[in-house]
Backbone bond lengths (Angstrom), bond angles and torsions (degrees), N, CA, C in turn:
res aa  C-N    CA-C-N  psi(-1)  N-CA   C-N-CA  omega(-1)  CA-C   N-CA-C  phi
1 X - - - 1.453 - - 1.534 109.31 -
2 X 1.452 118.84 116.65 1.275 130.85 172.50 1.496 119.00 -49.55
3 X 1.619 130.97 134.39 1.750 107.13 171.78 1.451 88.82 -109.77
4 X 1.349 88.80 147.62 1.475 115.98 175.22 1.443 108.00 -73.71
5 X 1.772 128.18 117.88 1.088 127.21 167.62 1.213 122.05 -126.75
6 X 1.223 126.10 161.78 1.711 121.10 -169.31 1.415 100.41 -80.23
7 X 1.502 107.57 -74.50 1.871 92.34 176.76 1.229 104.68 -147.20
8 X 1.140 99.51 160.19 1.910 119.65 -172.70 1.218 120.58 -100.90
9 X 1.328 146.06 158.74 1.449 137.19 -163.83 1.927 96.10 -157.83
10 X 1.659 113.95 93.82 1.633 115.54 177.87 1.232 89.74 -97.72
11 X 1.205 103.41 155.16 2.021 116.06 168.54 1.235 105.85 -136.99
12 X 1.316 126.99 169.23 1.358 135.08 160.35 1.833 110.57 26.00
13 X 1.006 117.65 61.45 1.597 139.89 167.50 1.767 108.23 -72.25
14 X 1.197 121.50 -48.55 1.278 132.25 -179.98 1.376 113.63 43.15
15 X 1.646 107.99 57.22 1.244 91.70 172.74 1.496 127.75 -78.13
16 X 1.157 120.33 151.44 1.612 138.92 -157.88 1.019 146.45 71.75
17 X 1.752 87.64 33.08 1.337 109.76 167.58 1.828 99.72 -114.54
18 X 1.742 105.11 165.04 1.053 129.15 168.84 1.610 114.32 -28.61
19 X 1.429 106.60 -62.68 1.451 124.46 -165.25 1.573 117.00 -83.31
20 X 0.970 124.03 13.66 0.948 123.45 -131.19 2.321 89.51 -121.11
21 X 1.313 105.29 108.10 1.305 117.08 -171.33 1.854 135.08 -55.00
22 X 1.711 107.23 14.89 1.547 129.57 -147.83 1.123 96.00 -57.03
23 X 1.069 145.01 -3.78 1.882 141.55 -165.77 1.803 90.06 -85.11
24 X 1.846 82.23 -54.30 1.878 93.56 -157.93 2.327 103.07 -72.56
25 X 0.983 88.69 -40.95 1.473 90.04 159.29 1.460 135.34 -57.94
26 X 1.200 109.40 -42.40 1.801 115.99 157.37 1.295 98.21 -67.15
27 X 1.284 148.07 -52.10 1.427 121.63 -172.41 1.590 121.00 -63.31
28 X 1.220 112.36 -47.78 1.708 118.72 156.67 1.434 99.19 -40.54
29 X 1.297 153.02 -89.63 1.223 147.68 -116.70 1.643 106.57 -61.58
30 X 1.496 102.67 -49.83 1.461 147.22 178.56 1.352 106.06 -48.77
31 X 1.261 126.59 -32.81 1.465 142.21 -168.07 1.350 100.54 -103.93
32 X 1.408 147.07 15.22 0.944 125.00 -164.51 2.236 106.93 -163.71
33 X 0.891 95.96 132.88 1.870 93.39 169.86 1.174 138.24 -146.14
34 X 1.472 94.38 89.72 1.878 129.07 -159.96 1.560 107.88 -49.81
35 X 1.270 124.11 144.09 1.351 103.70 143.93 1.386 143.36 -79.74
36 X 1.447 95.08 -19.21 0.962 130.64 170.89 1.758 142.91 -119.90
37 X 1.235 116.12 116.64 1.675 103.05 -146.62 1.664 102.13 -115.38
38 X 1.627 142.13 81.11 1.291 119.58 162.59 1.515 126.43 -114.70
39 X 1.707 76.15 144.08 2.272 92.02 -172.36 1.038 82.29 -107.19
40 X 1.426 107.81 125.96 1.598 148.33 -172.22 1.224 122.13 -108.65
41 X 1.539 93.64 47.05 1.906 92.86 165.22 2.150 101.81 101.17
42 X 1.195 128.31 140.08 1.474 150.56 -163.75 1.710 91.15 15.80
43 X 1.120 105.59 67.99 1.444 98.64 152.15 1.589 124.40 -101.19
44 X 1.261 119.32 -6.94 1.290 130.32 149.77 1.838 105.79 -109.57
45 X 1.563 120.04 135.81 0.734 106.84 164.18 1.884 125.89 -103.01
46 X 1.121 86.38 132.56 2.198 83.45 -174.84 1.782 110.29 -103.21
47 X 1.347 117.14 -4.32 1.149 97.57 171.13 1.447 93.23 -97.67
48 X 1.305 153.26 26.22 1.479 128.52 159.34 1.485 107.54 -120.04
49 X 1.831 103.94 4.11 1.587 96.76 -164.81 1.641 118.13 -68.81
50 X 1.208 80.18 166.59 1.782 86.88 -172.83 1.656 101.73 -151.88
51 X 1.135 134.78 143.18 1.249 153.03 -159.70 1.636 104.23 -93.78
52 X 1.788 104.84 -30.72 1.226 107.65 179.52 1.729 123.24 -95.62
53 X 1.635 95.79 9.37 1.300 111.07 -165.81 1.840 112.37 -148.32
54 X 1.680 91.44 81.76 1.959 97.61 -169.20 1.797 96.17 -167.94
55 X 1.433 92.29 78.71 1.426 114.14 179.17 1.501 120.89 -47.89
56 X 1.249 113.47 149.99 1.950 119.47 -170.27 1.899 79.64 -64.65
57 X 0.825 164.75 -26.54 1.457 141.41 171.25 1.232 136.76 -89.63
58 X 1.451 113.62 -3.20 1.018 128.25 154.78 1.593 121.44 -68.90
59 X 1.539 101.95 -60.01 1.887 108.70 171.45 1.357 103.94 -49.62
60 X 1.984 118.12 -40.38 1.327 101.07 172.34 1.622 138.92 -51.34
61 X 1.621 104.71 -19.96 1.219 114.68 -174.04 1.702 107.35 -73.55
62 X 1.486 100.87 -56.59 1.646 104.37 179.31 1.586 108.34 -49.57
63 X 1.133 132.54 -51.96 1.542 147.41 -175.89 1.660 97.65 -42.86
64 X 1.128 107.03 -46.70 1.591 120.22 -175.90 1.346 115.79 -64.30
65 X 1.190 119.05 -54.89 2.034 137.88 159.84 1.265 70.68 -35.83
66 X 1.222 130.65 -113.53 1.395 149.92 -148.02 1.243 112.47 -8.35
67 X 1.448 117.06 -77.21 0.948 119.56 154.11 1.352 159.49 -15.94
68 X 1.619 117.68 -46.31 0.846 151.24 166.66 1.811 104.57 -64.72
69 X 1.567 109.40 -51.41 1.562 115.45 -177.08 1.555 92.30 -49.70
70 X 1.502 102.06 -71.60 1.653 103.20 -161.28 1.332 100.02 -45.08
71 X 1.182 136.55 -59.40 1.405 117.91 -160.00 1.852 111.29 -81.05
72 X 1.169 135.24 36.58 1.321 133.79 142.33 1.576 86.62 131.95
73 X 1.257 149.54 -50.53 1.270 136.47 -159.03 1.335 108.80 -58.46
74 X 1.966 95.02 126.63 1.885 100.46 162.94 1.464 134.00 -52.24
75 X 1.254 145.35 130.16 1.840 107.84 179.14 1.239 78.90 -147.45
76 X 1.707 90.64 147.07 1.417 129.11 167.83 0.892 129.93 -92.12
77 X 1.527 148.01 115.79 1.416 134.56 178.25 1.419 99.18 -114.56
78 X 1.411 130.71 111.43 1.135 152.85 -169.37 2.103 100.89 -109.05
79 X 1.257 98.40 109.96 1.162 111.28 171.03 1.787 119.02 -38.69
80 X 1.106 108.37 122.15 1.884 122.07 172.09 1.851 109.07 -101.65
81 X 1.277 127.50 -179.96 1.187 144.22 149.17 1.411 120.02 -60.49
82 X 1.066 96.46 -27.25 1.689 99.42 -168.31 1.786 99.84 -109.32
83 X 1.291 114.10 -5.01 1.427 101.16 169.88 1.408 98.47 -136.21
84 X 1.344 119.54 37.12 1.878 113.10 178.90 1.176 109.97 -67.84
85 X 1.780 127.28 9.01 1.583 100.99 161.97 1.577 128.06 -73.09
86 X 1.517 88.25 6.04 2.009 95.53 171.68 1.130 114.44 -63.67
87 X 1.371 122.33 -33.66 1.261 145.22 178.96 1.488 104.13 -43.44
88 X 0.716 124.45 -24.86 1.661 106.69 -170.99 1.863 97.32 -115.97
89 X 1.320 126.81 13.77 0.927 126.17 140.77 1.598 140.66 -91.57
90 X 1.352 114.45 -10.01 1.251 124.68 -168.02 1.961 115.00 -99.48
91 X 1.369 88.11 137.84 1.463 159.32 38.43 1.395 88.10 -109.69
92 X 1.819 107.75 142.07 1.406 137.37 164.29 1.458 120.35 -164.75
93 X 1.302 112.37 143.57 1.244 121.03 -148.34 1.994 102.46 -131.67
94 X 0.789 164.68 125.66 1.903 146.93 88.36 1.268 141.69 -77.00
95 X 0.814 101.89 113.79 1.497 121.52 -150.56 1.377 130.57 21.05
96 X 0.849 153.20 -102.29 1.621 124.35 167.08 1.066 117.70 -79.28
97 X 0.531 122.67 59.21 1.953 132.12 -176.98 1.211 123.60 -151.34
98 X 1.689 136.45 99.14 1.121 119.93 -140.05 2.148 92.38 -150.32
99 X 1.383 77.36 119.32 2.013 87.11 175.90 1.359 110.80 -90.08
100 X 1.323 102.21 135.95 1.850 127.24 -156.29 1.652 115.72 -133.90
101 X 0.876 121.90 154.55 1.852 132.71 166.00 1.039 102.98 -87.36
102 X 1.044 123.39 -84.96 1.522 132.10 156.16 1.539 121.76 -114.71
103 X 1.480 108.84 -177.01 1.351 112.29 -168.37 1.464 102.77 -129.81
104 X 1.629 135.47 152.79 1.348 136.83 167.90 1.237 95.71 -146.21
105 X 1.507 108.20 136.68 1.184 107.10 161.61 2.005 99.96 -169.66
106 X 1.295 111.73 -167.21 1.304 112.85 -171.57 1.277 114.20 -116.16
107 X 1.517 124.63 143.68 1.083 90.43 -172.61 1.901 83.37 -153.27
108 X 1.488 115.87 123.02 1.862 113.70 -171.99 1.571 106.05 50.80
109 X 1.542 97.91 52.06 1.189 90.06 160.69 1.517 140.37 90.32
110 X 2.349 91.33 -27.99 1.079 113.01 178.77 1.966 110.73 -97.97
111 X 1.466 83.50 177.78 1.983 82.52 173.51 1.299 107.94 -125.87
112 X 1.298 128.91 118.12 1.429 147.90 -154.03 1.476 90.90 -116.28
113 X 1.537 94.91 143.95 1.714 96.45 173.25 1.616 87.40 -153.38
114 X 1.452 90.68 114.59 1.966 102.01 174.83 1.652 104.97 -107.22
115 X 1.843 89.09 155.43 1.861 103.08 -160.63 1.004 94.15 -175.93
116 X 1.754 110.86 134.48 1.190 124.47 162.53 1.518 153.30 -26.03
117 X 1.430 82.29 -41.28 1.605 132.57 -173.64 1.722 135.23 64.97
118 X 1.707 96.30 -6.74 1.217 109.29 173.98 1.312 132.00 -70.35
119 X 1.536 128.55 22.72 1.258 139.05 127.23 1.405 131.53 -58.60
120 X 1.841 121.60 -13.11 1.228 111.80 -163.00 1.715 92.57 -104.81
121 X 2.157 113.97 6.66 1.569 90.37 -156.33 1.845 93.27 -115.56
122 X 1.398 113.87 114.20 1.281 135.37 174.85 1.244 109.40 -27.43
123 X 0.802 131.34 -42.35 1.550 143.18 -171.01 1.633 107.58 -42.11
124 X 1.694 103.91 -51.31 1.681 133.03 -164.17 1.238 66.84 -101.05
125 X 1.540 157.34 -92.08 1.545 120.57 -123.78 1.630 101.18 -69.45
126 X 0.928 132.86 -26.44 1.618 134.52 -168.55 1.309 102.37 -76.67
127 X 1.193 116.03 -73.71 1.478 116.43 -164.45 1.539 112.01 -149.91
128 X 1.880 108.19 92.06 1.246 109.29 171.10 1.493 140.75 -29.64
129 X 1.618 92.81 -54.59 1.643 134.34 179.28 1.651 77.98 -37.91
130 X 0.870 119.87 -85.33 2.330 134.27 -147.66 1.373 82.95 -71.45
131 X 1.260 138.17 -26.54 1.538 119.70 179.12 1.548 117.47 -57.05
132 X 1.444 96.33 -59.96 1.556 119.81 172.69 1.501 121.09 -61.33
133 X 1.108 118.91 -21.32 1.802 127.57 158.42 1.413 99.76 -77.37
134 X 0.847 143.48 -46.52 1.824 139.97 154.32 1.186 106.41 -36.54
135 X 0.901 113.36 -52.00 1.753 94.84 -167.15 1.623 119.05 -103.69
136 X 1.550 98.26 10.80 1.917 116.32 153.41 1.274 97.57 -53.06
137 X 1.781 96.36 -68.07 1.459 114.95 -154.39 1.487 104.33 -45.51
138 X 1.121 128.43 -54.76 1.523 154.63 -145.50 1.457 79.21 -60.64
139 X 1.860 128.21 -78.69 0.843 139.85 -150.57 1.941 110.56 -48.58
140 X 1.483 94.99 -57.58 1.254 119.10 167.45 1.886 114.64 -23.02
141 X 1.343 92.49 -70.45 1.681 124.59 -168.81 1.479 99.05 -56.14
142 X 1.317 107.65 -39.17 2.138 120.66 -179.32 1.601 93.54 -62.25
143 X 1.613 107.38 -69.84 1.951 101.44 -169.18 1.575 108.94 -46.70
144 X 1.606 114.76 -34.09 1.891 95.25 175.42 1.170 108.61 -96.38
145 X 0.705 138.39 26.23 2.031 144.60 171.92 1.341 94.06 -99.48
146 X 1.440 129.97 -41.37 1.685 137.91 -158.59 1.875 94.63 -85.66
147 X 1.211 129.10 -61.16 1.067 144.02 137.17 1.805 122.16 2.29
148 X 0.942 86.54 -51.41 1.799 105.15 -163.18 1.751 95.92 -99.49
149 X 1.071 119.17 -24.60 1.660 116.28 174.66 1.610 102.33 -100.29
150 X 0.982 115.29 -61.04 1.569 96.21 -177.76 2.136 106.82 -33.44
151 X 1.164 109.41 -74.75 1.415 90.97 179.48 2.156 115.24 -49.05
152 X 1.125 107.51 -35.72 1.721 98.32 -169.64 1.588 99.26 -58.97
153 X 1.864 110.05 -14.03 1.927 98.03 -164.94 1.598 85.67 -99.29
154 X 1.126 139.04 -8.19 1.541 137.09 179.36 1.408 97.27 -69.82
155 X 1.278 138.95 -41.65 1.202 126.67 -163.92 1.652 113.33 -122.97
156 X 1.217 103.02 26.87 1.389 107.45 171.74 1.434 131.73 114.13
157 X 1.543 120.72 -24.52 1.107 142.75 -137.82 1.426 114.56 -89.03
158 X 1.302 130.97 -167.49 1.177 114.87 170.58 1.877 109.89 -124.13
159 X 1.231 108.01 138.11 1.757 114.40 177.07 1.722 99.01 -38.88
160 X 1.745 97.38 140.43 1.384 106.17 160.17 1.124 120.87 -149.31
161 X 1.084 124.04 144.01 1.521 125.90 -162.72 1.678 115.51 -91.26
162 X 1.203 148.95 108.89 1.267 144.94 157.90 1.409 128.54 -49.36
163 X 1.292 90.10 -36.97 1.910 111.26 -144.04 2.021 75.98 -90.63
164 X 1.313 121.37 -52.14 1.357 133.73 177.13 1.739 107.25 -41.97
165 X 1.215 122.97 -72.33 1.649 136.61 156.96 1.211 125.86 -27.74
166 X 1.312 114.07 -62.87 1.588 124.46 165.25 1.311 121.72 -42.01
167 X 1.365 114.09 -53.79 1.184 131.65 -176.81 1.642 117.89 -72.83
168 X 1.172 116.47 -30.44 1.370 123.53 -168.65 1.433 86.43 -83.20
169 X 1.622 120.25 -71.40 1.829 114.32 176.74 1.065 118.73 -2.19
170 X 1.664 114.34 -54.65 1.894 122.61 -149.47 1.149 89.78 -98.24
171 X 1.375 145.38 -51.96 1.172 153.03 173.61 1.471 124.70 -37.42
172 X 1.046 97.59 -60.30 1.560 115.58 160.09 1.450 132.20 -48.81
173 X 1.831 111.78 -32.77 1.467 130.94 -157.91 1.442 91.93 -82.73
174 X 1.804 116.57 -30.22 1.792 133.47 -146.44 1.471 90.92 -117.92
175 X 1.804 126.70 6.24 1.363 99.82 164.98 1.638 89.91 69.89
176 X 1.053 155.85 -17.19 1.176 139.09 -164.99 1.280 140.40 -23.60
177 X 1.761 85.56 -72.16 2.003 117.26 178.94 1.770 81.62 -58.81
178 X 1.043 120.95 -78.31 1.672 124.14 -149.47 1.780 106.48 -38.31
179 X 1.278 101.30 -38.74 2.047 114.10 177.64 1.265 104.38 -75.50
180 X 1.385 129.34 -29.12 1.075 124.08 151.88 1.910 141.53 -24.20
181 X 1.226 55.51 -82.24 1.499 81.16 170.44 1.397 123.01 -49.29
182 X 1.470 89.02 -74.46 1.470 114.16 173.32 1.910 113.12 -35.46
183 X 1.271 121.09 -63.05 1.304 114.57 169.69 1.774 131.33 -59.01
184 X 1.434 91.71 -26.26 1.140 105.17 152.61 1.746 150.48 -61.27
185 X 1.348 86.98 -31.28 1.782 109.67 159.80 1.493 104.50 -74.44
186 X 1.524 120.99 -65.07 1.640 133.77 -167.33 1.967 83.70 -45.82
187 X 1.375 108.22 -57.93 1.997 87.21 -154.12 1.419 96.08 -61.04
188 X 1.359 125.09 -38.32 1.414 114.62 -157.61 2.034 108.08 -77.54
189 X 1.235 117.72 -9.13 0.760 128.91 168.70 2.294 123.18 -67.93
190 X 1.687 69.10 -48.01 1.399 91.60 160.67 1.708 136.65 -48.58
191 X 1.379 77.31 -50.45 1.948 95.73 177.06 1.932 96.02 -89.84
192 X 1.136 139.02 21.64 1.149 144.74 178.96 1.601 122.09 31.13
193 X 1.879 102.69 42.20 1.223 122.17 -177.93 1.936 118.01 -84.32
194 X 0.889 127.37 144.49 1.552 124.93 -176.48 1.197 110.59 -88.60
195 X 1.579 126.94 -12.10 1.190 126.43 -162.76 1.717 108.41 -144.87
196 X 1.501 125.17 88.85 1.273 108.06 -172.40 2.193 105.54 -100.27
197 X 0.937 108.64 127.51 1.763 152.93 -163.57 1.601 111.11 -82.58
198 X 1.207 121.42 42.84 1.813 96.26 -172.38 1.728 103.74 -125.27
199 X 1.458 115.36 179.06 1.310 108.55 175.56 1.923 114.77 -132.65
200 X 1.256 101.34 -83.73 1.550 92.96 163.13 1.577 131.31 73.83
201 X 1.410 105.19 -57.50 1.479 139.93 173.58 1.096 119.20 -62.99
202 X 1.298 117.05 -36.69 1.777 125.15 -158.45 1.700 114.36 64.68
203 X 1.772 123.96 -2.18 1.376 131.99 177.70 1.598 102.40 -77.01
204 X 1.275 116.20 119.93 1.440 106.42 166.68 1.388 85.18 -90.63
205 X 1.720 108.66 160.93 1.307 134.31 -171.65 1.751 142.38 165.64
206 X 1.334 107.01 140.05 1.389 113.52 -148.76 1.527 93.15 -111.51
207 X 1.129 147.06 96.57 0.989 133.91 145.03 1.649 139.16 -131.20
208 X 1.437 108.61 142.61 1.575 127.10 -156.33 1.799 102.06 -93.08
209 X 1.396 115.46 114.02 1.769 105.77 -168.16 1.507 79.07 -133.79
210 X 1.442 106.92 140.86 1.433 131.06 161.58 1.671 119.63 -94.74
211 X 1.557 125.99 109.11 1.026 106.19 -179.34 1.529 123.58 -124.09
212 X 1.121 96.60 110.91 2.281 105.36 -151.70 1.341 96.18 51.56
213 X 1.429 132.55 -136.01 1.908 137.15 179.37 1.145 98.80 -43.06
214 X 1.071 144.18 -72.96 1.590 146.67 -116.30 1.927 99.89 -83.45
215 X 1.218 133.49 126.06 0.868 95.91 167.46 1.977 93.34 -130.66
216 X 1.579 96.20 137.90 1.968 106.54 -163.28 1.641 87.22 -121.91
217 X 1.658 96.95 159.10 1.291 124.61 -173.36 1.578 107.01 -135.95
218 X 1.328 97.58 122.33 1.291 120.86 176.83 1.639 130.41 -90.83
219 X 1.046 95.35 93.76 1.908 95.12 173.47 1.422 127.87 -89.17
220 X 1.103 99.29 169.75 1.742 110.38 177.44 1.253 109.88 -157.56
221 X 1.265 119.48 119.21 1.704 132.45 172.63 1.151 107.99 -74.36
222 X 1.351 121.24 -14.82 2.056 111.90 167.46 1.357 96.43 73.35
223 X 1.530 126.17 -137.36 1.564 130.63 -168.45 1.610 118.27 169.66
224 X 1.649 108.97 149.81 1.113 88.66 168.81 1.500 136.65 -128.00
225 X 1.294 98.78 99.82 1.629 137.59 -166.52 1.956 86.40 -112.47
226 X 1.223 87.88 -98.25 1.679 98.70 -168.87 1.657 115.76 -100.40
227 X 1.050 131.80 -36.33 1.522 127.44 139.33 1.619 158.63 -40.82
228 X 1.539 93.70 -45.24 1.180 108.63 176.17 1.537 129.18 67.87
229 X 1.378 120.64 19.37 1.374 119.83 -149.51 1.778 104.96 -115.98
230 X 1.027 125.72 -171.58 1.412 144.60 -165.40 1.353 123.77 -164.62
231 X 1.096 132.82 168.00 1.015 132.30 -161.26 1.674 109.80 -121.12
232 X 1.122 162.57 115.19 1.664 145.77 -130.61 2.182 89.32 -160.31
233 X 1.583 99.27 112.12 1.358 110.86 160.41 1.537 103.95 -96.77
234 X 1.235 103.73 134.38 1.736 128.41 -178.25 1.604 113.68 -177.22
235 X 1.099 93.29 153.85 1.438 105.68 178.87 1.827 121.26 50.35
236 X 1.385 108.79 36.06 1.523 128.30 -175.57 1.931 102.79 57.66
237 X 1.618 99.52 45.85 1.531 86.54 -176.15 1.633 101.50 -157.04
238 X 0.982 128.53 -153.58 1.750 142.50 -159.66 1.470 99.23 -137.68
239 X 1.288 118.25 133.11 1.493 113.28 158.09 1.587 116.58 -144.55
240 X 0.956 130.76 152.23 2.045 129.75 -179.58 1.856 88.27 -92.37
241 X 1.129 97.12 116.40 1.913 112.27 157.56 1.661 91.98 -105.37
242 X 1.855 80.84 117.87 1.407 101.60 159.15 1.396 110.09 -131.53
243 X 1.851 87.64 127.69 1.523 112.59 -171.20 1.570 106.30 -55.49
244 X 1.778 113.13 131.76 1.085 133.79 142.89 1.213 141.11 -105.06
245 X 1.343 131.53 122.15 1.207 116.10 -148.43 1.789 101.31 -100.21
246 X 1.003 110.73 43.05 1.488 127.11 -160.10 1.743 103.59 -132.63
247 X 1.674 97.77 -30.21 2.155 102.54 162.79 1.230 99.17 -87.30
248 X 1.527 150.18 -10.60 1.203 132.63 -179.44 1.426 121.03 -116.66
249 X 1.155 121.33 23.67 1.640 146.92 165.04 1.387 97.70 -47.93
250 X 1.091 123.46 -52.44 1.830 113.14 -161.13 1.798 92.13 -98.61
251 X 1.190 117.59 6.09 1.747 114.79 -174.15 1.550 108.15 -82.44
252 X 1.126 112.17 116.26 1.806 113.12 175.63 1.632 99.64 -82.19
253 X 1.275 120.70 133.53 1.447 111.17 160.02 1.530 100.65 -100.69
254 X 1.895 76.87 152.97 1.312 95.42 -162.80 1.674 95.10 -86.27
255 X 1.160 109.94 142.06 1.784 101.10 -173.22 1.631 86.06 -96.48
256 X 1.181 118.28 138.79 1.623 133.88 162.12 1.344 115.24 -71.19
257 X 1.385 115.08 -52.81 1.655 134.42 -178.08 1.414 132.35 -93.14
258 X 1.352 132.05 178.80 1.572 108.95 178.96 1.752 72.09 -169.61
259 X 1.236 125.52 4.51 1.267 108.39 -174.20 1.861 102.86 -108.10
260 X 1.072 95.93 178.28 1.579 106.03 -160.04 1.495 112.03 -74.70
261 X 1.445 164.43 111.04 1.527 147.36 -122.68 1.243 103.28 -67.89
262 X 1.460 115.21 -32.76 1.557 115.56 -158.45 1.685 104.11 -82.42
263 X 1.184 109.31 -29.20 1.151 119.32 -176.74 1.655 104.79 -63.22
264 X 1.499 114.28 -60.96 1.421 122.30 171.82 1.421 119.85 -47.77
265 X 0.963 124.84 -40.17 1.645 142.88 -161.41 1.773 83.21 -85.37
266 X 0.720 147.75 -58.54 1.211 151.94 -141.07 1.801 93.38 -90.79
267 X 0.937 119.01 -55.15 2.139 109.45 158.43 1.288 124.47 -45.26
268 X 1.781 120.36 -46.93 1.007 114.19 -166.79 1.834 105.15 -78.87
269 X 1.629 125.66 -27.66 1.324 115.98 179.67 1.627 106.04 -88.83
C-alpha cells in the first residue's frame, strides 16, 4: 500500500556508482505516492559513469521516476555537480518532468527555495579537475568499506562507515559542513525564502537559525550512499525518512525488467 505524500526531497542518489543504494531506493519509491517529486542535484552520477557499469536496479529506479510522472506526480530534476550535464538543457520540460537550477515555490504559506548546493563548496569553485579525483577516491573508499562490512555482518558486528569518517575528519578540520551551511542560510536569506532545500553534503539535517527578524530553516536530504534518507512534507511540516529495511519486509518489488542490464541500457541510449 502506497502512502500518500505531498512532496519528496532525494539528493545525491548517484546512480552508477559502486555505492550507490538502488535496491533500497526502489523499495522506498514503491512505498510511496508524492505529489510532488524533487531530485536535488547528483542523482545520476556522470563523472563515474560507465556504460559497463548501470545495474538492472538502477534503470529500475529511473523506470520508477517515470512512472510516477505518467501517473500524475510533478518531478524536479534540479541540476547537481555530478550530473551538470543537465545544465546545458535547462529550462526543459516533458511532461511532468521538468529540469531546473533551482526551484522556488510556496508551499503552507511558506517560501521554499530548493538547490543543489554545490556552488557554495570551494573545492568545485577552485579546481574542478581535484574535485572529480575526490570523488574517484570517494567511490573507491565505498567498494572497500562495502567489502569490509559484508564480512563485519558475517560475524556479528555492526556496519561502519570509512568513506563517512574520513570525510567528516577533513571536513571538519576546513570548518566545511558549518560554511556550508552557513552560506547557504545567507543566499536563502537573500532570495527572502523561509525554507532553504539543498543536499550536496551527504548531512541530512534540520535546522531552525534566527537571523535579527528573519527567522529561515535549513534542510538537508542527506543521500543514499551511506544514509539512505529523504526528505518527506506532511503534516504542514519537514521530516528526514530514514530507510529501514525492517518497514519493507512484507514489500515485494515490483521487478520492471527480466532482461539482462546491458541489454536494457543499450534501448534506453
Amino acid at each position: 500500500m502506497e502512502r500518500n505524500v505531498k512532496l519528496v526531497v532525494l539528493s545525491d542518489v548517484h546512480l552508477g556508482t559502486f555505492g550507490c543504494h538502488a535496491e533500497e531506493l526502489l523499495q522506498y519509491l514503491q512505498s510511496i505516492k508524492p505529489e510532488t517529486l524533487i531530485l536535488n542535484g547528483d542523482f545520476i552520477d556522470g563523472w563515474q559513469f560507465k556504460r559497463s557499469y548501470f545495474p538492472l536496479d538502477h534503470i529500475q529506479v529511473l523506470y520508477e521516476i517515470m512512472k510516477k510522472a505518467m501517473e500524475g506526480t510533478k518531478v524536479y530534476y534540479l541540476a547537481g555537480n555530478h550530473d551538470e550535464f543537465i545544465r546545458k538543457f535547462i529550462p526543459f520540460f516533458s511532461g511532468n518532468i521538468h529540469f531546473r537550477e533551482q526551484l522556488e515555490i510556496e508551499i503552507g504559506g511558506r517560501r521554499h527555495l530548493f538547490f543543489h548546493g554545490d556552488a557554495f563548496d570551494f573545492t568545485i569553485r577552485l579546481s574542478p579537475f581535484i574535485a572529480r579525483l575526490g570523488g574517484i577516491g570517494y567511490d573507491t573508499l565505498i567498494k572497500i568499506n562495502t567489502l569490509i562490512n559484508k564480512f563485519r555482518n558475517k560475524f556479528g558486528f555492526e556496519r561502519v562507515s570509512f568513506a563517512h569518517m574520513v570525510k567528516s575528519k577533513i571536513k571538519r578540520a576546513i570548518n566545511f559542513i558549518k560554511d556550508f551551511e552557513e552560506q547557504a542560510i545567507r543566499y536563502g536569506i537573500s532570495r527572502n525564502a523561509d525554507f532553504v532545500i539543498c543536499g550536496h553534503i551527504h548531512m541530512p539535517k534540520i535546522r531552525v537559525e534566527n537571523q535579527g527578524l528573519k527567522k529561515i530553516t535549513y534542510v538537508n536530504s542527506g543521500d543514499w550512499i551511506e544514509n539512505l534518507t529523504a526528505l518527506e512534507y506532511k503534516d504542514h511540516d519537514w521530516y528526514i525518512h530514514k530507510y529501514d529495511a525492517t518497514d519493507y519486509q512484507y514489500l515485494n518489488k515490483h521487478l520492471i525488467f527480466k532482461e539482462k542490464p546491458a541489454k536494457v541500457f543499450a534501448e534506453l541510449v
